[in-house]
GUGUZA-259846 format. One record per residue (C-alpha): residue in one letter; x, y, z. Coordinates in pm, 1 decimal, always signed. Layout:
// GUGUZA-259846
(site "A"; (X; Y; Z))
...
//
This chain:
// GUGUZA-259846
(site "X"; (+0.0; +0.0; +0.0))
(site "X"; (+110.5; +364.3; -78.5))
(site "X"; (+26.2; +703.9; -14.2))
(site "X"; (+75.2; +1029.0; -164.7))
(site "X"; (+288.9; +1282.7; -21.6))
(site "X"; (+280.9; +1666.4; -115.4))
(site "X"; (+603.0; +1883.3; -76.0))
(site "X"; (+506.4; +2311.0; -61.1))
(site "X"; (+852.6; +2449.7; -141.0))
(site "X"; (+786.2; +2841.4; -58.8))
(site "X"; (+992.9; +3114.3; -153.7))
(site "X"; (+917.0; +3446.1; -19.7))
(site "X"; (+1070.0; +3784.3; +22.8))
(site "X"; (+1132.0; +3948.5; +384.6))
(site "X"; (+800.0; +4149.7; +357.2))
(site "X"; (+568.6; +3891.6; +244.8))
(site "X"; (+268.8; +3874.0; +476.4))
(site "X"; (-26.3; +3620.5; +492.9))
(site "X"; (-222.6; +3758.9; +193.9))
(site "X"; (+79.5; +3688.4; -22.8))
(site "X"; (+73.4; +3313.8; +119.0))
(site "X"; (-290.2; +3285.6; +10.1))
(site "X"; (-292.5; +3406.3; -307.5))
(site "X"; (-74.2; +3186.0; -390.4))
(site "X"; (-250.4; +2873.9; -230.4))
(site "X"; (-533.2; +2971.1; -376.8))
(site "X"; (-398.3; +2964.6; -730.0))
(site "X"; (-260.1; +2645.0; -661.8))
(site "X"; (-601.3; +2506.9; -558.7))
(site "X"; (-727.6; +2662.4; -897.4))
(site "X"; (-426.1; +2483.1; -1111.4))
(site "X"; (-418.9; +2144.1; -904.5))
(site "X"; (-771.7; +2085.6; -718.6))
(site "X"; (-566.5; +2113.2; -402.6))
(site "X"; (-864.2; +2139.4; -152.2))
(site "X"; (-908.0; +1753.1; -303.4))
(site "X"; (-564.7; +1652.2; -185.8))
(site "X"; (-598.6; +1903.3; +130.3))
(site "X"; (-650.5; +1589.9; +354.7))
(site "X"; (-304.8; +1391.7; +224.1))
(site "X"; (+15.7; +1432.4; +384.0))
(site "X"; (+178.5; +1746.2; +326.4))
(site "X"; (+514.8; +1925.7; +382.5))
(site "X"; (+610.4; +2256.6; +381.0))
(site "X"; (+956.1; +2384.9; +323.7))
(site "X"; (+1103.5; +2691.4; +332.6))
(site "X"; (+1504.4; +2868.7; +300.7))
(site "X"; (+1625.7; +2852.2; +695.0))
(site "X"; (+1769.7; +3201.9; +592.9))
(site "X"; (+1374.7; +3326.2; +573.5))
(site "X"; (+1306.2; +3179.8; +962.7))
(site "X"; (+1483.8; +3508.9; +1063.1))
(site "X"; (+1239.7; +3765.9; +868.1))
(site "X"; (+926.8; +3916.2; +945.0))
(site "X"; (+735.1; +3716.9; +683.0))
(site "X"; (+840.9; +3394.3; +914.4))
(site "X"; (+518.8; +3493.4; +1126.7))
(site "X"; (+325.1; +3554.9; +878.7))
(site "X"; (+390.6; +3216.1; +696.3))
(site "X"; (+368.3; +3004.2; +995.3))
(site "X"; (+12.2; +3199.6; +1111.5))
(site "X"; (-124.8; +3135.2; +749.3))
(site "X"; (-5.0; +2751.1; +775.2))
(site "X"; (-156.4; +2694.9; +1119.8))
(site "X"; (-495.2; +2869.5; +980.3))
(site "X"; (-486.9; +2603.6; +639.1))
(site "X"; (-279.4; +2357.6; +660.8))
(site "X"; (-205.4; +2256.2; +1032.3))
(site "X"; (-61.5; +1894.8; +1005.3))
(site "X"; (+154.0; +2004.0; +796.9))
(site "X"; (+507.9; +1914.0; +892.5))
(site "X"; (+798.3; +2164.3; +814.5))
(site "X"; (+1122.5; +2156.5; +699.0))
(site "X"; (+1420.1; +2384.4; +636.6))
(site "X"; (+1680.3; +2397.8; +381.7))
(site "X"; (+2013.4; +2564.7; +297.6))
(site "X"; (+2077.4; +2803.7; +12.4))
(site "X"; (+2360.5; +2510.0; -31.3))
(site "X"; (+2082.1; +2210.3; -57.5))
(site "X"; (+1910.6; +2403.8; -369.3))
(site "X"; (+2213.4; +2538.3; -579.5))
(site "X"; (+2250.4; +2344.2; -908.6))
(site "X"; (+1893.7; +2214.9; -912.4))
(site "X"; (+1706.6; +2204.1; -1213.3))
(site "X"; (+1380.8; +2376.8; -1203.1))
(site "X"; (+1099.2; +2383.2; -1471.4))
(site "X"; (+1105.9; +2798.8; -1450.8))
(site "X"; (+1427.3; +2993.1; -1463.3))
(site "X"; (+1486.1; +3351.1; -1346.2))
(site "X"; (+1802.7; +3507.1; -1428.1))
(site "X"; (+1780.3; +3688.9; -1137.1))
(site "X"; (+1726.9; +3402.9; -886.6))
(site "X"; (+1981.0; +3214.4; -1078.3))
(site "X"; (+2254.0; +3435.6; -985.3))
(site "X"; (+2166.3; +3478.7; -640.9))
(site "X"; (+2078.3; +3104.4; -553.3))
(site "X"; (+2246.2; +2917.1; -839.9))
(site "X"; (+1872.0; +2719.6; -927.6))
(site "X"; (+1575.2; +2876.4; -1142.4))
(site "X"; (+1378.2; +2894.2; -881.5))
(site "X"; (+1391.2; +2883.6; -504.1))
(site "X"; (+994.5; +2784.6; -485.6))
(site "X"; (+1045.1; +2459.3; -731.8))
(site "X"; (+1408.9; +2375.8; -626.1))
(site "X"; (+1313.7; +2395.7; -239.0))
(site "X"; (+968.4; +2117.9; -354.7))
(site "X"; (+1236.4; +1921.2; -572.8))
(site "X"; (+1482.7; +1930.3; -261.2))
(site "X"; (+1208.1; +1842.5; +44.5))
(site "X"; (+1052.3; +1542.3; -174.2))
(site "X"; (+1453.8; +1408.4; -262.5))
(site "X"; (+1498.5; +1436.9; +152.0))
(site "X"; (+1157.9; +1255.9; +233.9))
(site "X"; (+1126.6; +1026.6; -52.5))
(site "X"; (+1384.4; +679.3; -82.5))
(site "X"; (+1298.4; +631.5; -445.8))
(site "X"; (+1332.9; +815.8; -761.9))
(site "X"; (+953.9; +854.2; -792.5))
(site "X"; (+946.3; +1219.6; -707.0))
(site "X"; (+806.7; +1507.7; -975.5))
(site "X"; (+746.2; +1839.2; -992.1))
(site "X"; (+315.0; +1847.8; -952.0))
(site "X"; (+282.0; +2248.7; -961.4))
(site "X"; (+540.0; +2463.6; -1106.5))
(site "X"; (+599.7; +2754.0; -961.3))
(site "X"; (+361.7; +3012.2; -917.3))
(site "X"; (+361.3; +3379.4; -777.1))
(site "X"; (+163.1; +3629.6; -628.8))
(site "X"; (+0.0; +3930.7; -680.1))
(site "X"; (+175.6; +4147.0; -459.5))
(site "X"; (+503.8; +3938.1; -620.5))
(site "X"; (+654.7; +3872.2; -247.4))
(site "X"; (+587.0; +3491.7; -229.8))
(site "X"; (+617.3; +3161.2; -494.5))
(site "X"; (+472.4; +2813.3; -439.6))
(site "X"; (+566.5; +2519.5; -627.7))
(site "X"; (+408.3; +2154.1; -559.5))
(site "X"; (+611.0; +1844.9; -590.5))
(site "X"; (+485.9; +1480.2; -516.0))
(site "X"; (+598.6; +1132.1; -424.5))
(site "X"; (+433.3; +790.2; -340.3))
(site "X"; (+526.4; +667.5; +48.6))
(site "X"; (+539.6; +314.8; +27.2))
(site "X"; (+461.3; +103.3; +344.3))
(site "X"; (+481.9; -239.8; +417.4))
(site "X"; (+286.7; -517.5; +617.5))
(site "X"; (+419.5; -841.5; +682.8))
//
């Protein structure tokens, strides 16, 4: 038996606040029917750098309004340079040496979580209004085992 996993990688600038967060959740539920997958085990990760900004309170307050069992993790500027992302911004290129912190972060959780090969890129990323948070979706299959 398996189940499906869902990795949030979320990029977000020092002044992001919780609107920016759900704009972009809510264009994800419009791209990916994610209020059907709400209920599925999710994980959210973020840059550790961004745990030191004032957006860090406004991310985890919007989290613990939608997506409570959620579990969290954190990641290096080091874990995400070099990997290929569907999107590429010159400018985020140069500064974090990947295309985009918001897919490369998803790519980078599910590689962590996931002991197989199995894991893809389910949302690319996508950005909100105000421009001061991404979200990109990635997905893998948890196997488990009864004997």
């Amino acid at each position: 038996m398996s189940a499906v996993h869902h990795v949030a990688g979320w990029g977000f600038r020092a002044n992001a606040d919780a609107q920016s967060f759900a704009d972009c959740w809510a264009q994800a539920a419009r791209l990916i029917a994610v209020d059907e997958v709400v209920s599925e085990r999710w994980t959210m990760v973020v840059l550790d750098a961004r745990r030191q900004t004032p957006a860090w309170g406004a991310f985890c307050a919007w989290k613990l309004a939608h997506l409570p069992q959620a579990t969290e993790l954190h990641g290096a500027e080091a874990d995400i340079r070099g990997i290929d992302t569907a999107l590429q911004s010159t400018r985020v290129a140069q500064r974090f040496g990947t295309g985009s912190v918001a897919e490369a972060l998803a790519l980078h959780g599910a590689a962590r979580m996931s002991s197989s090969t199995d894991a893809r890129l389910l949302l690319p990323r996508v950005v909100s209004r105000d421009r001061r948070a991404t979200l990109a979706i990635a997905t893998f299959q948890l196997s488990s085992f009864s004997i």
